[in-house]
C-alpha positions in Angstrom: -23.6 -38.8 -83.3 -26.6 -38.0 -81.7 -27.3 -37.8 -78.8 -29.7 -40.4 -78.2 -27.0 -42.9 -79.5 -24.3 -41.8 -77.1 -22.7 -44.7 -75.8 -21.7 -42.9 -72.5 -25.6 -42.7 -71.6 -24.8 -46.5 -71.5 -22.6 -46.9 -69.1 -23.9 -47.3 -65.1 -21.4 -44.7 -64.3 -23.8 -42.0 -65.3 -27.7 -40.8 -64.7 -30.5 -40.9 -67.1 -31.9 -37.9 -69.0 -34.9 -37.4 -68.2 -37.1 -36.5 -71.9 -36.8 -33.1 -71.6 -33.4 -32.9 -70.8 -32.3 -35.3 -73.4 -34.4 -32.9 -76.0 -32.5 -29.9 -74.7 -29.1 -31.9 -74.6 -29.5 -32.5 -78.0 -30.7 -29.3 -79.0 -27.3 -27.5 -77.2 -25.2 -29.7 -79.0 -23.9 -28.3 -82.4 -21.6 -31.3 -83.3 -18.4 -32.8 -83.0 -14.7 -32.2 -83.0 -11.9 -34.2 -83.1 -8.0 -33.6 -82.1 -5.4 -35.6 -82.1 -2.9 -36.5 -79.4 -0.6 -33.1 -78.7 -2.8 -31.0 -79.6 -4.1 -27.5 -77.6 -7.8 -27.8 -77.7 -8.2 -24.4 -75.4 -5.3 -22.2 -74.8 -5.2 -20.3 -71.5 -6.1 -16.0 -72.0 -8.3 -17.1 -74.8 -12.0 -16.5 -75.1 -14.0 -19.7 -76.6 -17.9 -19.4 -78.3 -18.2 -23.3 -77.3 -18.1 -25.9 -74.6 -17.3 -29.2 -74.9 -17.7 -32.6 -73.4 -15.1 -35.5 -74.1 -16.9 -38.5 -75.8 -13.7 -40.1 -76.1 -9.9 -40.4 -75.3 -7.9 -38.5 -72.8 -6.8 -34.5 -71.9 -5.2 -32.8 -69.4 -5.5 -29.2 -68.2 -2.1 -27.4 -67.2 -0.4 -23.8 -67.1 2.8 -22.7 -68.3 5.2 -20.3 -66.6 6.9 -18.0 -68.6 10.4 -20.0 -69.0 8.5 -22.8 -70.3 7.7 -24.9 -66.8 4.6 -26.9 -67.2 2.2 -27.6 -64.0 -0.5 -30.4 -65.4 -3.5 -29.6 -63.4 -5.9 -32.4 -63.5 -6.8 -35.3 -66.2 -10.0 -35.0 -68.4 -11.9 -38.7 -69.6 -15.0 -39.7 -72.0 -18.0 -37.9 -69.5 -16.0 -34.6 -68.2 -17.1 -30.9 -69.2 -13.8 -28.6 -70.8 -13.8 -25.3 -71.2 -16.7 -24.6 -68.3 -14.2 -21.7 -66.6 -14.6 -20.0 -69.8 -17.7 -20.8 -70.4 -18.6 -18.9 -66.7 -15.1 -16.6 -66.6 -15.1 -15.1 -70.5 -11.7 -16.1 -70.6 -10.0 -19.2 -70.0 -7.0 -19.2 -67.1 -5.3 -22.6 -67.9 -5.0 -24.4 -71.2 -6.5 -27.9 -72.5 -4.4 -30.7 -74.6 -5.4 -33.5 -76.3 -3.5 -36.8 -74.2 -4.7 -38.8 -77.1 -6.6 -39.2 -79.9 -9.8 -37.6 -78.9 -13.8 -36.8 -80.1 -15.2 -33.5 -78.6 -19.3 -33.1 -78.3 -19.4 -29.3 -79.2 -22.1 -27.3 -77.4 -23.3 -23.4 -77.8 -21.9 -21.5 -74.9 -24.4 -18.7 -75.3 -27.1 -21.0 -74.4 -25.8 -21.6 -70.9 -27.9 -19.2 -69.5 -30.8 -21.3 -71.3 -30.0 -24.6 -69.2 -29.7 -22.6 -66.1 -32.7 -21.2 -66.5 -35.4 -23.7 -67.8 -33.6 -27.1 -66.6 -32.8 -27.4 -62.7 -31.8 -30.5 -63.0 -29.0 -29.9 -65.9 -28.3 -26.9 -63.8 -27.2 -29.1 -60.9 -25.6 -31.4 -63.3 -23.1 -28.5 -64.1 -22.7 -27.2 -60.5 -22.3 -30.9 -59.1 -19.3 -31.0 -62.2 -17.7 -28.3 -60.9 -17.6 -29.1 -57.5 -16.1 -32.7 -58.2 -13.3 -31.0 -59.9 -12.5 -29.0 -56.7 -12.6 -32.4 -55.1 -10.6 -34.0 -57.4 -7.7 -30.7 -57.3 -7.9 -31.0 -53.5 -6.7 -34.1 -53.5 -4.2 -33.6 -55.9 -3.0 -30.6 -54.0 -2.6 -33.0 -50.4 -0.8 -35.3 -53.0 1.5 -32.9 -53.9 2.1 -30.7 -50.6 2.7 -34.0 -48.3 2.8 -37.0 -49.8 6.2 -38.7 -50.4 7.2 -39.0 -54.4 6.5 -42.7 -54.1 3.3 -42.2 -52.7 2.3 -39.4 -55.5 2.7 -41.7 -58.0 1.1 -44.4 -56.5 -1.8 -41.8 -56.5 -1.8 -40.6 -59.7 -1.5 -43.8 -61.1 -4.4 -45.9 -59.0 -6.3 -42.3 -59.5 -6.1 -42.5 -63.1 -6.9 -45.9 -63.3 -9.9 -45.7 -61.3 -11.2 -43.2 -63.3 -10.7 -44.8 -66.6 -12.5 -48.4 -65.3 -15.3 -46.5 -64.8 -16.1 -45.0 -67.9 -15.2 -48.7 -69.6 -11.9 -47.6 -71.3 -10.3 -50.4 -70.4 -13.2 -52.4 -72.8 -12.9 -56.1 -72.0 -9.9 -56.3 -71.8 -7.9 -57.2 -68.7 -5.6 -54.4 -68.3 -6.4 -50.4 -68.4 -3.6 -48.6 -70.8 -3.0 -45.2 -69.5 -1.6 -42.8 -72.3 1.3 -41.5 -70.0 4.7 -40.6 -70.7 7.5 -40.1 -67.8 7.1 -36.6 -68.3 3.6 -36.0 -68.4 4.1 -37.6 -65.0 6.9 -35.1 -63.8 4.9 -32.2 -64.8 1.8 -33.6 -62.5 3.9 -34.9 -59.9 6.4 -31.3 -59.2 9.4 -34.1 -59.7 12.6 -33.8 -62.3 12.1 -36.5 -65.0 14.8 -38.2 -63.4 13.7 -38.3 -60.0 10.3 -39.5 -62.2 12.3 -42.2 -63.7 13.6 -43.5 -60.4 10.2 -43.8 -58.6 8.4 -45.4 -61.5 11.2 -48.2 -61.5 10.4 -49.0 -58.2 6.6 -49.6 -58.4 7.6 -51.6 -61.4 10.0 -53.4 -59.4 7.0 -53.9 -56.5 5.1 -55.1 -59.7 2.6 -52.7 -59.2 2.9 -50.7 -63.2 4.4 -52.1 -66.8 5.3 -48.9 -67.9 5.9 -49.4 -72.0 7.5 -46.0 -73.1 4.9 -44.0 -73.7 2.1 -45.4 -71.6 1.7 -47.2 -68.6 -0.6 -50.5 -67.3 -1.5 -50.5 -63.6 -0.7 -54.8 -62.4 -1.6 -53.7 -59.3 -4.2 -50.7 -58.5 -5.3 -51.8 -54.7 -1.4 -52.1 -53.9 -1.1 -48.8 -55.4 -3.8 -47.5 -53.2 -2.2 -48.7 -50.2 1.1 -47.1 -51.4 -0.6 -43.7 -51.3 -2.9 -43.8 -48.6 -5.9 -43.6 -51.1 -9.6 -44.6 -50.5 -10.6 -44.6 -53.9 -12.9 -42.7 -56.1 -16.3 -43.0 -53.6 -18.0 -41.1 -56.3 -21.8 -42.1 -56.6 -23.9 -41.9 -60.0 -22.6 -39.1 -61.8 -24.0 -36.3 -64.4 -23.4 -36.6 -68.2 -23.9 -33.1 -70.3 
């Protein structure tokens, strides 16, 4: 698809290009790549020749410790850069997986240094990315180091929701349908699966979630958000690479 016709540069959610940078955008971009749900689109120690941006459908980033533990890291959705550690590092220190079925924009990595150099305003685009992830793992970190189990769910949940509202996943329909399973949620949240189990029962039973096996819909999100103490996105106008 090209970029001209990318139905993210749609959406309110994100700037415009100015002509230049669309030009170069489209330029970078060498294609597309799909995956589908389960699948490791970057796997951490790896080097990668490319960078990507998710056009659609859902990935998380996580790290493995050697007995097989699994720490998921942060959630990735249509707009958001993978593989920029890499890109910056050589080599990447966490791995990707598709949540979903997914579509990849593939971009040259060796022509990094190219945006940088001859497009400030791309070059921002990037740094501005980077910093909203550091944001977004701060906040995941408070969630995790003092918020109650309830309350972390509540986060993650209204968090994910959120996020997916705002780059129209949810299409016109009424409810958002959030490709979780319990233990995706476990290996977020630092919880067993059955402590898991127990605290999504009771924001169902609050009739905040309808959690339906292997994804969940948010009834509730502003009640959730009051669970956990959460403010909300507050994001303004974001960057699209």
């Amino acid at each position: 698809m090209p970029c001209e016709q990318c139905p993210l540069r749609a959406l309110p959610w994100f700037r415009d290009f100015t002509a230049s940078e669309l030009k170069f955008v489209s330029s970078f971009k060498t294609g597309e790549m799909t995956a589908e749900s389960g699948a490791v689109i970057l796997a951490e120690g790896t080097h990668s020749a490319h960078l990507f941006t998710l056009l659609s459908g859902w990935a998380f980033r996580f790290k493995m410790l050697d007995d097989g533990r699994r720490q998921i890291l942060n959630y990735m959705l249509p707009g958001d850069l993978v593989g920029l550690q890499g890109s910056v590092i050589g080599e990447m220190e966490h791995s990707v997986e598709a949540l979903s079925p997914l579509v990849l924009c593939v971009f040259q990595r060796d022509r990094l240094d190219e945006l940088f150099r001859n497009h400030p305003g791309l070059a921002f685009d990037v740094t501005w990315l980077a910093a909203r992830e550091e944001r977004m793992l701060d906040g995941h970190l408070l969630s995790l180091g003092r918020r109650t189990a309830l309350e972390r769910a509540a986060y993650l949940l209204a968090f994910l929701h959120a996020r997916a509202v705002a780059v129209g996943l949810g299409g016109r329909q009424a409810l958002v349908s959030i490709p979780l399973t319990q233990q995706h949620v476990a290996d977020t949240l630092g919880l067993s699966i059955v402590h898991t189990n127990k605290t999504l029962r009771k924001l169902t039973n609050k009739g905040l979630i309808r959690w339906l096996g292997r994804s969940c819909e948010v009834l509730d999100a502003d009640g959730l958000a009051q669970i956990a103490g959460w403010e909300g996105l507050g994001e303004p106008v974001r960057p699209l690479i």
